[in-house]
PADO-857043 format. One line per field, with one value per residue: residue number from 1; residue in one letter; y, z, x of N, C-alpha, C in turn. Coordinates in steps of 0.001 Angstrom, whole numbers. Example, Ala and Ser with C-alpha at 12.3 -4.5 7.8 and 13.67 -1.06 7.14 Angstrom:
BEGIN
num c(1, 2) .
residuo c(a, s) .
ny c(-5690, -2250) .
nz c(7800, 7080) .
nx c(13190, 12850) .
cay c(-4500, -1060) .
caz c(7800, 7140) .
cax c(12300, 13670) .
cy c(-3300, 30) .
cz c(7800, 7870) .
cx c(13200, 12900) .
! end
This chain:
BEGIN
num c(1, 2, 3, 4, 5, 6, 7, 8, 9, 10, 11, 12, 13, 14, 15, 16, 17, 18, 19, 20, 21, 22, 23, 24, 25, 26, 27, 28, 29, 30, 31, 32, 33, 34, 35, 36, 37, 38, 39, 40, 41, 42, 43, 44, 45, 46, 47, 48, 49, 50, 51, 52, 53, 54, 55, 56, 57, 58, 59, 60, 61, 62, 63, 64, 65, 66, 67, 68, 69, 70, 71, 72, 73, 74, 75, 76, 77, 78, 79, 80, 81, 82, 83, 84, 85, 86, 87, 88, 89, 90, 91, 92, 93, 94, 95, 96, 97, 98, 99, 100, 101, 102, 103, 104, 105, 106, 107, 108, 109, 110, 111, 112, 113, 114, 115, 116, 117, 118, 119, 120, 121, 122, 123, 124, 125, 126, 127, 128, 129, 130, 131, 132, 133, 134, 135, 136, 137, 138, 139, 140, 141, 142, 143, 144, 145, 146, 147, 148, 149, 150, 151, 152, 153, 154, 155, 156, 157, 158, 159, 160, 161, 162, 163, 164, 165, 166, 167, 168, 169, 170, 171, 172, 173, 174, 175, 176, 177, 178, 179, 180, 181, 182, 183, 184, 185, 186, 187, 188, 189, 190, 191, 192, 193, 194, 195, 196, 197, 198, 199, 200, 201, 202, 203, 204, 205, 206, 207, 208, 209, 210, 211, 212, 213, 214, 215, 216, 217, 218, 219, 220, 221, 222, 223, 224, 225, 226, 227, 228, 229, 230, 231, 232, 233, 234, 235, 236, 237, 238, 239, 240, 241, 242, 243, 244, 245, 246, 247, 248, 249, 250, 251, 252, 253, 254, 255, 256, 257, 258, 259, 260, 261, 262, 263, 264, 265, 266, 267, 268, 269, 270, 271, 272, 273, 274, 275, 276, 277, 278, 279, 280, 281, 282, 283, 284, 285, 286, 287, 288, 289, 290, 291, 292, 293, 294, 295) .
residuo c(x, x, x, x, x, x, x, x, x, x, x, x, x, x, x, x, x, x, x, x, x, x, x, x, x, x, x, x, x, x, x, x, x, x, x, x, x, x, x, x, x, x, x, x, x, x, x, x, x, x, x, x, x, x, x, x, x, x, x, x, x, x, x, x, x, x, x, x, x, x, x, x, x, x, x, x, x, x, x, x, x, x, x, x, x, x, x, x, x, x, x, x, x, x, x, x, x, x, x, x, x, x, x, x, x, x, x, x, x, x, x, x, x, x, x, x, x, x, x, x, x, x, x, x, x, x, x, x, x, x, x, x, x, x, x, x, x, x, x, x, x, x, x, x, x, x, x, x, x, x, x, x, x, x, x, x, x, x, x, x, x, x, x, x, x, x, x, x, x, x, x, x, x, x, x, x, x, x, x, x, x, x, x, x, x, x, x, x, x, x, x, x, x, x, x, x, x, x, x, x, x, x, x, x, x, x, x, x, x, x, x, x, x, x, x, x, x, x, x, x, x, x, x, x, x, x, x, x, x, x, x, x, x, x, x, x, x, x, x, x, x, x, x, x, x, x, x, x, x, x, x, x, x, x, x, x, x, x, x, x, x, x, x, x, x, x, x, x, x, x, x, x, x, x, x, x, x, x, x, x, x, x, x, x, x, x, x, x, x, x, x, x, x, x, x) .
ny c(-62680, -59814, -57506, -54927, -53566, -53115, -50214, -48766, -50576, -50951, -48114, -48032, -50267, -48816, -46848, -47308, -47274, -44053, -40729, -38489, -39247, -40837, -43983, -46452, -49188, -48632, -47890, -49518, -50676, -51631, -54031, -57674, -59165, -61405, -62601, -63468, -66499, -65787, -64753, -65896, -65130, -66614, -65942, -65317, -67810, -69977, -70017, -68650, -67858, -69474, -72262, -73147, -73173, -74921, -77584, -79419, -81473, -78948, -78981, -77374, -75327, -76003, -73423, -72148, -69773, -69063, -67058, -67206, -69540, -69670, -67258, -69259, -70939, -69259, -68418, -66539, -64985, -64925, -62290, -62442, -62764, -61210, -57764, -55766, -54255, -54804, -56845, -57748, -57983, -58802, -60806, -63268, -62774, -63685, -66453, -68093, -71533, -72233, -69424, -69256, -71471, -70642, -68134, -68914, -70574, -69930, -70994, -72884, -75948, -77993, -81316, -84719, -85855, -88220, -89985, -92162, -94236, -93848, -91705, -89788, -89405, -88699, -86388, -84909, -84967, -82666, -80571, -78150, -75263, -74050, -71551, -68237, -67182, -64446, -64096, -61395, -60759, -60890, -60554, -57831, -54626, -53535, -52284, -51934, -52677, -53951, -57177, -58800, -57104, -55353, -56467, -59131, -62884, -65583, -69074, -71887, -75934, -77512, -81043, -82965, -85353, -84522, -82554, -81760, -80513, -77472, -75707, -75818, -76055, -73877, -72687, -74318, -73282, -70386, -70357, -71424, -69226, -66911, -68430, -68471, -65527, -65009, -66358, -65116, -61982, -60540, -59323, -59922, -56369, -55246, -55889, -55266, -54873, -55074, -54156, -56295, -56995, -57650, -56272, -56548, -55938, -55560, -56115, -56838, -59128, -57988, -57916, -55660, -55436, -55075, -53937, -52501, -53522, -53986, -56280, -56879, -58197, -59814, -60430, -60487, -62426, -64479, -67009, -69898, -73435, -76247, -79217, -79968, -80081, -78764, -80679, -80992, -81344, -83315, -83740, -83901, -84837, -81652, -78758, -75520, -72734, -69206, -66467, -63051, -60917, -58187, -55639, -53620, -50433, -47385, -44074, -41007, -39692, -42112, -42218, -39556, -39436, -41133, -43663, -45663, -47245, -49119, -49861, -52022, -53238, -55419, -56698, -57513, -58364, -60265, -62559, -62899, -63697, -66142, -67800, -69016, -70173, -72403, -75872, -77236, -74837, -71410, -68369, -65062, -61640, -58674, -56983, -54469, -55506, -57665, -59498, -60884, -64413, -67235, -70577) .
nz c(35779, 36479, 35255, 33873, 35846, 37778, 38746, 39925, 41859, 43285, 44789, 45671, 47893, 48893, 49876, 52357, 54538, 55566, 55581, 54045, 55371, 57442, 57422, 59442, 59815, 58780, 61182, 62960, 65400, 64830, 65545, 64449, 62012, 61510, 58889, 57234, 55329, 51856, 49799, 46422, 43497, 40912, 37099, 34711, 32341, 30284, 27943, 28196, 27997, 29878, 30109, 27693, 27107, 28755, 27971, 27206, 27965, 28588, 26743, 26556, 24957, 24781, 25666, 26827, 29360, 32884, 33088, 30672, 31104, 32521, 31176, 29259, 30322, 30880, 28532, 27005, 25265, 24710, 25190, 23151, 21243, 21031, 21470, 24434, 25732, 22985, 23549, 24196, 26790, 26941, 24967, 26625, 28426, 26839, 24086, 21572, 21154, 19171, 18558, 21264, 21220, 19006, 20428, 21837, 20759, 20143, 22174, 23409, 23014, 22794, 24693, 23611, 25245, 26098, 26283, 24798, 23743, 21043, 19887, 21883, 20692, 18623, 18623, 20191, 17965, 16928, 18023, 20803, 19903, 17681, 16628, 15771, 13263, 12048, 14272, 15485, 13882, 15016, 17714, 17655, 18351, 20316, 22848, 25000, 27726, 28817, 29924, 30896, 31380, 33122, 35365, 37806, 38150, 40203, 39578, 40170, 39932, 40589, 41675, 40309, 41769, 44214, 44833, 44779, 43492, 41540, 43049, 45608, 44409, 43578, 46333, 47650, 45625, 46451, 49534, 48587, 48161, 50166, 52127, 51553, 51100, 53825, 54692, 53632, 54613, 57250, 60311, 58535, 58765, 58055, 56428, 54221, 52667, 49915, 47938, 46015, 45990, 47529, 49938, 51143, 53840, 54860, 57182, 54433, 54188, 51964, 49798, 50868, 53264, 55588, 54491, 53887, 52571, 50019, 48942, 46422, 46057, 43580, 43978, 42342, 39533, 38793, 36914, 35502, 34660, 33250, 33084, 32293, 34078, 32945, 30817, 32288, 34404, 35115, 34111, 34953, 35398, 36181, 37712, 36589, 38095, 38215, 39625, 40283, 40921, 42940, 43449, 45309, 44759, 46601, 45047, 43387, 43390, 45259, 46918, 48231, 49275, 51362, 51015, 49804, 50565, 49844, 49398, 48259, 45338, 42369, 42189, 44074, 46006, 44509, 44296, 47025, 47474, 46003, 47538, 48873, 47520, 47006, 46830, 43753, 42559, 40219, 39439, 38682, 38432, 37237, 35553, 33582, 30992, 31433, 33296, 36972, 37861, 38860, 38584) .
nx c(150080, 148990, 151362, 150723, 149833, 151415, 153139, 151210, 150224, 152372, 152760, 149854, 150205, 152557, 151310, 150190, 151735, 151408, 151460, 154106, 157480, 159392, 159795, 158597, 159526, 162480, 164038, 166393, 165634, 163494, 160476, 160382, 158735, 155828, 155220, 151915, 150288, 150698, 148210, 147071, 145860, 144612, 145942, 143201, 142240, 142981, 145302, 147690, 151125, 152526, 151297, 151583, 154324, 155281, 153770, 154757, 157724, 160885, 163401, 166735, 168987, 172210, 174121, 172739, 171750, 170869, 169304, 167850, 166648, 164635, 162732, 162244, 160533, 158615, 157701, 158537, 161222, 164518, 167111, 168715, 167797, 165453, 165635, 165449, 162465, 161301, 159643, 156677, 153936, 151512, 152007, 152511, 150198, 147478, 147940, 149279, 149446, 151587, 152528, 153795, 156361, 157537, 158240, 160104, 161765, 164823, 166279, 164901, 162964, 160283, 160497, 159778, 156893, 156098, 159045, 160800, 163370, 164068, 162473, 163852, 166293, 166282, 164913, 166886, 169209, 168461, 168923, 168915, 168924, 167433, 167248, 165460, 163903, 161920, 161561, 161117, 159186, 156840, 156497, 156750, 155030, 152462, 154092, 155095, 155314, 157526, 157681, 160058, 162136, 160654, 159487, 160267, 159997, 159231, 159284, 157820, 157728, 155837, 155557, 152915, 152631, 152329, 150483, 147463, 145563, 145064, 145309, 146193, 148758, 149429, 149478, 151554, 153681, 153506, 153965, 156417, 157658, 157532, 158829, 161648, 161642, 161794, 163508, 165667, 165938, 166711, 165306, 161979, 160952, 158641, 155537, 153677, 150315, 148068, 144870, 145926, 149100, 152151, 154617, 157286, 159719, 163214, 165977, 169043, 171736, 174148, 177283, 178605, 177977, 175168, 172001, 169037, 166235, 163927, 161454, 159328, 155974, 153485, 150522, 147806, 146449, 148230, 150356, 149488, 150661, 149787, 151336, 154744, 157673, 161154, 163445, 165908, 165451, 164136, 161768, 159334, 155606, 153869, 152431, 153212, 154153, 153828, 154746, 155122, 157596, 159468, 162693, 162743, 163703, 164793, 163991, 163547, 159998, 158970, 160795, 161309, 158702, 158595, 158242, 159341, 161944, 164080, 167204, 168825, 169715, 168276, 170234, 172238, 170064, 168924, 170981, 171272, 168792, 168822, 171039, 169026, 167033, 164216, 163665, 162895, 162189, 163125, 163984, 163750, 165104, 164569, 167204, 168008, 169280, 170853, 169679, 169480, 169237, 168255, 168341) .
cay c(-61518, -57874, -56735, -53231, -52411, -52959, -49639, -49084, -51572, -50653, -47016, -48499, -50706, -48307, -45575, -47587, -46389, -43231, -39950, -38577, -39273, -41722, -45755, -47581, -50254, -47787, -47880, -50764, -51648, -52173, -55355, -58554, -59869, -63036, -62701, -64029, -66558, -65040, -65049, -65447, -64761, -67014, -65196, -66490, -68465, -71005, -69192, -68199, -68805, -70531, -72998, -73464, -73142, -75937, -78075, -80688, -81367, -77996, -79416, -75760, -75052, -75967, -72628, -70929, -69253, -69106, -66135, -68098, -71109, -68815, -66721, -69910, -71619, -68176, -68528, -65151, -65045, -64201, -60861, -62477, -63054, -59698, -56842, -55287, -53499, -55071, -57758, -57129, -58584, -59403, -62278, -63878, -63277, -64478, -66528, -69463, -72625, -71612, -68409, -69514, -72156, -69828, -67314, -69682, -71196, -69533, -71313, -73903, -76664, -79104, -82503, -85883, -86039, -89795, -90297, -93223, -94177, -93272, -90116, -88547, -89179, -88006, -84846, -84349, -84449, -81381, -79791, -77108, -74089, -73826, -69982, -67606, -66603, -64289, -64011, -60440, -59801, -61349, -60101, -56557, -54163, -52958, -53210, -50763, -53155, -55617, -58532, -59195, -55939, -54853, -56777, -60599, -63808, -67174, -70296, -73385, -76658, -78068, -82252, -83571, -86212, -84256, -81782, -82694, -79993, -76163, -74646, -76483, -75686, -72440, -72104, -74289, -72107, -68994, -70814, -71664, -67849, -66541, -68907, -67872, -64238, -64913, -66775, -64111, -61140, -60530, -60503, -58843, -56135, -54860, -56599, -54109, -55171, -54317, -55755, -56979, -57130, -57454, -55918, -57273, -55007, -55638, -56115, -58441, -59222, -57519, -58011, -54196, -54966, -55147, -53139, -52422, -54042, -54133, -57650, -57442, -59743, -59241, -61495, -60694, -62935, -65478, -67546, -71102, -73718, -77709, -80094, -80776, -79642, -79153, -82146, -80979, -81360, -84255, -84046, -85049, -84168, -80717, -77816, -74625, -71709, -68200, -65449, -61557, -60554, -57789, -55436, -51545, -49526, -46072, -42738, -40058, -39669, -42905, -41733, -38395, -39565, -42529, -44844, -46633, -47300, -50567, -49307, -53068, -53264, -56489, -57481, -57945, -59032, -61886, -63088, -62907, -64884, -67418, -68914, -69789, -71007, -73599, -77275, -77219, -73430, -70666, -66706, -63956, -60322, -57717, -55337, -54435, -56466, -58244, -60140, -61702, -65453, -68428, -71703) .
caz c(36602, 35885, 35172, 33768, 37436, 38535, 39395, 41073, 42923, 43999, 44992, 46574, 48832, 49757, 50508, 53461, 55236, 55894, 54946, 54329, 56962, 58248, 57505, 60830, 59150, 58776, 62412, 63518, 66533, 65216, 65600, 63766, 62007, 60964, 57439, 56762, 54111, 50326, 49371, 45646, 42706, 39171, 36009, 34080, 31452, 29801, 26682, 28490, 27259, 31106, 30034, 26340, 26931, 29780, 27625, 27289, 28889, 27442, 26331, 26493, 24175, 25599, 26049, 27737, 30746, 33646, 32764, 29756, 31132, 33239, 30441, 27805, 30997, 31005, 26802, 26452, 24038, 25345, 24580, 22309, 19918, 20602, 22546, 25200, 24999, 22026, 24088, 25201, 28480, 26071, 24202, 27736, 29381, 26273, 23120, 21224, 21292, 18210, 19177, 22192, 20613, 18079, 21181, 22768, 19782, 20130, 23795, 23965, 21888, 23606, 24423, 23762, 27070, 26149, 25957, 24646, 23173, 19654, 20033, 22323, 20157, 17248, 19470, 20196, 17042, 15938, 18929, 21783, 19257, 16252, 15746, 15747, 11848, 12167, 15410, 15928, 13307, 15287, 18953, 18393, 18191, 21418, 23681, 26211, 29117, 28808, 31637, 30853, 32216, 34336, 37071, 38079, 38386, 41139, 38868, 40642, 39267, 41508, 41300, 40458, 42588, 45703, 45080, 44630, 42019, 41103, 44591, 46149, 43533, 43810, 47938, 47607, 45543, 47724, 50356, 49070, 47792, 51001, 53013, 50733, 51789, 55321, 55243, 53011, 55478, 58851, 59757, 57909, 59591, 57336, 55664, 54072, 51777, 48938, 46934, 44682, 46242, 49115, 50130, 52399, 54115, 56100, 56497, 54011, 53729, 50982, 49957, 50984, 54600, 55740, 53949, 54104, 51031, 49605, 48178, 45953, 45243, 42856, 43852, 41669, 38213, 38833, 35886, 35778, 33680, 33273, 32297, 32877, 34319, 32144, 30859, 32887, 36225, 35434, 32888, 35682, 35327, 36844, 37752, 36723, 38642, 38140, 40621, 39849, 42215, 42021, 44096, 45454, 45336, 46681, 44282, 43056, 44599, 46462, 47715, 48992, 50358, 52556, 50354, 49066, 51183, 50015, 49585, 47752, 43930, 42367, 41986, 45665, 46631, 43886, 45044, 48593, 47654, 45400, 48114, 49826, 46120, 47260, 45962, 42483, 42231, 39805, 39809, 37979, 38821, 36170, 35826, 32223, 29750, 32428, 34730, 37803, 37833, 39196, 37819) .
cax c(150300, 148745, 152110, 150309, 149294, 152821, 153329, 149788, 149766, 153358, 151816, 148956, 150902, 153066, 150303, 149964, 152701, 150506, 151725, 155296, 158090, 160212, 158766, 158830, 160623, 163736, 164117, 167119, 164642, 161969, 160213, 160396, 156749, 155639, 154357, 150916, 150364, 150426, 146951, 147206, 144926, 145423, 145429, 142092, 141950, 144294, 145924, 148810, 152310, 153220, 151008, 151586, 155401, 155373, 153025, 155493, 159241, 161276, 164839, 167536, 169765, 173693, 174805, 171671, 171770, 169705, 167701, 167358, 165602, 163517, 162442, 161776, 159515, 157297, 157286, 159348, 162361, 166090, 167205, 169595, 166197, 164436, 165764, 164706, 161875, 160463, 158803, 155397, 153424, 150483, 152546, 152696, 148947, 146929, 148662, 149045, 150809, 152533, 153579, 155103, 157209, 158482, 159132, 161547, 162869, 166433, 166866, 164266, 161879, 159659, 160676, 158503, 156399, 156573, 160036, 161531, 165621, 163915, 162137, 164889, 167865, 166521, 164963, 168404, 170011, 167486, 169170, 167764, 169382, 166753, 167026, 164638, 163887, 160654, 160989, 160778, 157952, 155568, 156254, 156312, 153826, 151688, 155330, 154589, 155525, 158240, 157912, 161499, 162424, 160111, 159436, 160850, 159323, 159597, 158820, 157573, 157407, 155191, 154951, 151476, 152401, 152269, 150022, 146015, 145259, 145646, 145054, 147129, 149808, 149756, 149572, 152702, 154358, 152987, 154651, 158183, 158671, 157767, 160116, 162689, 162028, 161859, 165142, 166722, 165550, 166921, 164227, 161496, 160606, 157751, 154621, 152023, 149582, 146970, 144578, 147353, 150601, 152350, 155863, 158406, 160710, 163870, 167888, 169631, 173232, 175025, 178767, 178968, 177324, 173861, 171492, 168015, 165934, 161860, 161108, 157516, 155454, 153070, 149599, 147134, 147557, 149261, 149841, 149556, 151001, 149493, 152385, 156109, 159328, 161934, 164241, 167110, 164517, 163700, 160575, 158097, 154739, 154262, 152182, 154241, 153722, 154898, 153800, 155600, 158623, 160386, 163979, 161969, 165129, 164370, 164409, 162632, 158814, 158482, 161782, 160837, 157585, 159283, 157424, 160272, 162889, 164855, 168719, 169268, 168834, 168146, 171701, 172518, 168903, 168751, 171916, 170792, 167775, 169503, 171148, 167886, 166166, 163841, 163759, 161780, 161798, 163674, 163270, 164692, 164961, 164770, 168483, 168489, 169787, 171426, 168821, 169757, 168546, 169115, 167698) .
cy c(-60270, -56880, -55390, -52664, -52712, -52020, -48463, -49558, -51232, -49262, -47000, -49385, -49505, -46811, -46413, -47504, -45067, -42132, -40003, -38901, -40335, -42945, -46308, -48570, -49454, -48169, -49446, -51920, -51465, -53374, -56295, -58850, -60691, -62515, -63663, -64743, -65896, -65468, -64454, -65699, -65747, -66204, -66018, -66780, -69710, -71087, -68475, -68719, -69646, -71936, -73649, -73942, -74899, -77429, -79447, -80310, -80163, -78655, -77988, -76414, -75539, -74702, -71479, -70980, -69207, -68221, -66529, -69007, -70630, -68041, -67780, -70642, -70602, -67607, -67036, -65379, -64655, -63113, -60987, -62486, -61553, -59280, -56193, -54390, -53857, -56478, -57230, -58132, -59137, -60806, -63479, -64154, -63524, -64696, -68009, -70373, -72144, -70490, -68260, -70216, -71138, -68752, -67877, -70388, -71075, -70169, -72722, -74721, -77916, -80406, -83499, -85599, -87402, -90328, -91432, -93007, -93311, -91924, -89397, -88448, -88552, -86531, -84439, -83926, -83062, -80283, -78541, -76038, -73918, -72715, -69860, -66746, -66261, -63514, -62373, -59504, -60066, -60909, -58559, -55568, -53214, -53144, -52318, -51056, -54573, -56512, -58334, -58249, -55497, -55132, -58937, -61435, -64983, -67777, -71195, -74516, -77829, -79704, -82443, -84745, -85964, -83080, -81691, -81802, -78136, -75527, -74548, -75994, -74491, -72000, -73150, -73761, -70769, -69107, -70969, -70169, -67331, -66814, -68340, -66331, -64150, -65194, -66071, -63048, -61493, -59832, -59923, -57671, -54709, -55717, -56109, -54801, -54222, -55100, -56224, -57021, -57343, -56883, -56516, -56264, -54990, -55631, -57054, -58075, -59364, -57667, -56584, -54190, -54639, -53920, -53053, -52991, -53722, -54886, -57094, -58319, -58922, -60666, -61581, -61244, -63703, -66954, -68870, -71954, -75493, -78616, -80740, -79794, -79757, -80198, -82218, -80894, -82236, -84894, -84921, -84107, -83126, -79925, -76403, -73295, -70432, -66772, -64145, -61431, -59713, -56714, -54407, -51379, -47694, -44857, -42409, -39629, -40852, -42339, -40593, -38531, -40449, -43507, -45911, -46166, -47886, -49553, -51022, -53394, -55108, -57675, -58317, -58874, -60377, -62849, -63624, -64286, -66154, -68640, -69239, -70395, -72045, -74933, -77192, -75783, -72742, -69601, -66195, -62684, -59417, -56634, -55302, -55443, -58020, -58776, -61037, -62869, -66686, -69636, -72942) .
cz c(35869, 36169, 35122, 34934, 38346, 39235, 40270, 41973, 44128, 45243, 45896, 47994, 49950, 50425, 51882, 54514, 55660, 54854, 54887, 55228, 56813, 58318, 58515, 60093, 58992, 59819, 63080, 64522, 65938, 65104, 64488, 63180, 61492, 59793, 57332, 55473, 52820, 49857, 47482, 44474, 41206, 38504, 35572, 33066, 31315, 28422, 27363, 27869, 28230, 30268, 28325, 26265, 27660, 29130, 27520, 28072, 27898, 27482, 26059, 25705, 25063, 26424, 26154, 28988, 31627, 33175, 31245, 29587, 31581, 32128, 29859, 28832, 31033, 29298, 26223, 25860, 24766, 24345, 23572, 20851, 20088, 21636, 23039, 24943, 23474, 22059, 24744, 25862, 27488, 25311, 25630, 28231, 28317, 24589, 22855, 21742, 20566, 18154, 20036, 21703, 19768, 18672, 21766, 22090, 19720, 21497, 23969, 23045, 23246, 23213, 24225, 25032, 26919, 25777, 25758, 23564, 22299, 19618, 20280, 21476, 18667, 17039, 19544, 19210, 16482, 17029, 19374, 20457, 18057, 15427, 16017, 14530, 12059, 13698, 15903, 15047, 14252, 16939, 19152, 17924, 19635, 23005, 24874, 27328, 28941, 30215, 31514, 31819, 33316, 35603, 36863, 38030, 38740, 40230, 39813, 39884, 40184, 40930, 41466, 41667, 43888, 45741, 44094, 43281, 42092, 41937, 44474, 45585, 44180, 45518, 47842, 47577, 46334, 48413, 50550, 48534, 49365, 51903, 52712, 51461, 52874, 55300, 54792, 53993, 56717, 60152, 58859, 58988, 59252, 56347, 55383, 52774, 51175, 48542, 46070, 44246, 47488, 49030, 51821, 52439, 55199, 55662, 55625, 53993, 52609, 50987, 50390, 52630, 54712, 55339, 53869, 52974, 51043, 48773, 48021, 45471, 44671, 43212, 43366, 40343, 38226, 37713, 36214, 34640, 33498, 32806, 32287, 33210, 33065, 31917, 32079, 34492, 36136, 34331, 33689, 35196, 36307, 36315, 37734, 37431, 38858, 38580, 40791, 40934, 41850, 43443, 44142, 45760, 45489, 46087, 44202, 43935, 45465, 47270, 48932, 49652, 51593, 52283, 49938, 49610, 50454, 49581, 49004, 46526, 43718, 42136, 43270, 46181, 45615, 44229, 46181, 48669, 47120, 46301, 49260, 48240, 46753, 46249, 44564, 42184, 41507, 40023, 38864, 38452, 38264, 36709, 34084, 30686, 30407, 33692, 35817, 37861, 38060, 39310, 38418) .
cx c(149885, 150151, 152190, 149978, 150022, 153313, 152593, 150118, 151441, 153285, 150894, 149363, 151749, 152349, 149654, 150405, 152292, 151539, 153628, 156091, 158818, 159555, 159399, 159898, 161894, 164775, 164967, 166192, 163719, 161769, 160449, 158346, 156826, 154343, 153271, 151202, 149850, 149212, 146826, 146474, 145452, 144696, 144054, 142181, 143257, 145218, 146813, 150186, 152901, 152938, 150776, 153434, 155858, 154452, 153328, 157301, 159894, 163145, 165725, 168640, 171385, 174140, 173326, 171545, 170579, 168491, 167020, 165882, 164771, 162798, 161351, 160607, 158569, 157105, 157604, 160802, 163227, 166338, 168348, 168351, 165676, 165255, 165000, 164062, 161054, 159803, 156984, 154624, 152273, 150564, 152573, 151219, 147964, 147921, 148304, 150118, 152076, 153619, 154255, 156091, 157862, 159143, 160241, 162343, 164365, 166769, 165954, 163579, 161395, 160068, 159771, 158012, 156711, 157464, 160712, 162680, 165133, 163731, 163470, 166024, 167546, 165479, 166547, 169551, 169163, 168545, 168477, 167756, 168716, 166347, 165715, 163857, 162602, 160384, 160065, 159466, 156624, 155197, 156339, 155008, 153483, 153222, 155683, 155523, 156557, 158768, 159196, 162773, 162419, 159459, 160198, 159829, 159394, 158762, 158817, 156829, 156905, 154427, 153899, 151339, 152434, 151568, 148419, 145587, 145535, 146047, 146050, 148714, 150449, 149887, 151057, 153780, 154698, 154606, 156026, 159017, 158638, 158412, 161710, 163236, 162300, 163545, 166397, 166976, 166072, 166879, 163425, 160874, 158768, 157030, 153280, 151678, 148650, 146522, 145189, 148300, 151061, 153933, 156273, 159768, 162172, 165648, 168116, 170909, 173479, 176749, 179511, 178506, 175732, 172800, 169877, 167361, 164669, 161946, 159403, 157388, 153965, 151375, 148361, 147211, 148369, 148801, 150508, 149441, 150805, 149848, 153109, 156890, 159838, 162941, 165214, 166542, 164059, 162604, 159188, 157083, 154817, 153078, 153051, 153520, 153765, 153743, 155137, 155891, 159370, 161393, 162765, 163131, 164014, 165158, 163151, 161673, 158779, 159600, 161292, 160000, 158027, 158944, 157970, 161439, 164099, 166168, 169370, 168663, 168550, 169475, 171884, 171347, 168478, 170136, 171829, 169650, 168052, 169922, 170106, 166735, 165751, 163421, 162395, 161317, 162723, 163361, 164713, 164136, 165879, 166384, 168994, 168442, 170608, 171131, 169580, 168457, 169188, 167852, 168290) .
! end
């Protein structure tokens, strides 16, 4: 994902809404729309950490949390290893094997892919928890933009055995975030695009009462990962899939212009979407230090 033209592309989207004023979508009546499928772009190459991290089954630590497992499957460190802010988006869209493994070391280590009694039990006695010594000399630097932060990300671990090869993967995926949104949304009642995003705009149910929201998606960049699920999914072979999602709360200028409506941060709206998580999928959505994620 071109995380750096996150808030471009956010900009650009919503400069489609025309000028200042009042966004149709605001408006109780307005219509319902049927979202087009997500037409979505893979990052290029294959030096990503998706696909270095995912390389084999990833075995988690006992006591790691969702935004954990989500993190160590996109080969970024828990903010118990580096704090926030001293992650950068670069360690993610080109890297090594090496340096991913040593980013997820405090939460994760790869299991045998060819697992048998032997291997795993004496994988297991090394246990998930192998520290992070080093960790932070090597990820900071250029840290401008920390994924971890600044925008979310739906993981799909899309079986090889039902899905013919990369496309495919990825229009899967597409497919089970945007159901997700639909079934979160009630209904959507906004779907503007750009070249390299799309926004979704409508009511969701909040524990405060129905509230207006802006689900992005981020579809240029989408990084792709050629491997396994993690142990605790099974350890099948797997296409991983991770395509940039993130809460539009409205302030400041998008505010004032009408550009940015949503009135639901990512607390409420990952919640919201959680309980529609589709089968073989995770997501997290950036709040601090304190991501909402559900694995």
């Amino acid at each position: 994902m071109k995380y750096l033209g996150l808030v471009a592309s956010a900009i650009a989207v919503a400069s489609l809404v025309g000028c200042a004023g009042q966004n149709p979508a605001t408006n109780p009546n307005a219509p319902a729309v049927s979202p087009a499928p997500l037409a979505l772009k893979v990052w290029e190459g294959t030096d990503n950490a998706v696909q270095f991290a995912n390389a084999r089954p990833l075995q988690f630590a006992a006591d790691a949390t969702a935004a954990d497992k989500v993190f160590s499957v996109l080969g970024m460190p828990s903010f118990r290893a580096v704090r926030a802010g001293a992650f950068s988006i670069h360690a993610v869209q080109k890297t090594s094997a090496e340096q991913t493994q040593q980013n997820i070391s405090s939460v994760a280590k790869q299991a045998p892919a060819n697992r048998n009694v032997a291997e795993m039990a004496a994988f297991n006695a090394l246990g998930g928890n192998v520290g992070a010594a080093g960790l932070a000399l090597t990820v900071l630097g250029d840290n401008s933009f920390d994924p971890r932060t600044e925008i979310g990300t739906f993981v799909c671990f899309e079986r090889k055995s039902e899905v013919k090869d990369t496309a495919s993967a990825v229009q899967s995926c597409g497919k089970k975030l945007l159901g997700m949104i639909e079934r979160t949304f009630n209904p959507i009642r906004a779907d503007e695009k750009s070249l390299t995003a799309r926004r979704f705009i409508g009511p969701v149910a909040t524990p405060s009462g129905e509230k207006l929201a802006q689900a992005y998606v981020n579809t240029d960049g989408v990084f792709v990962g050629d491997g396994y699920a993690p142990v605790d999914r099974g350890a099948y072979p797997a296409t991983v899939v991770a395509i940039g999602i993130n809460a539009l709360v409205a302030e400041g200028f998008g505010k004032s212009m009408g550009w940015v409506v949503g009135d639901v941060g990512p607390v409420d709206l990952g919640k919201a979407m959680g309980k529609n998580l589709p089968r073989d999928s995770a997501f997290f959505l950036p709040n601090r230090e304190a991501p909402i994620a559900f694995y």
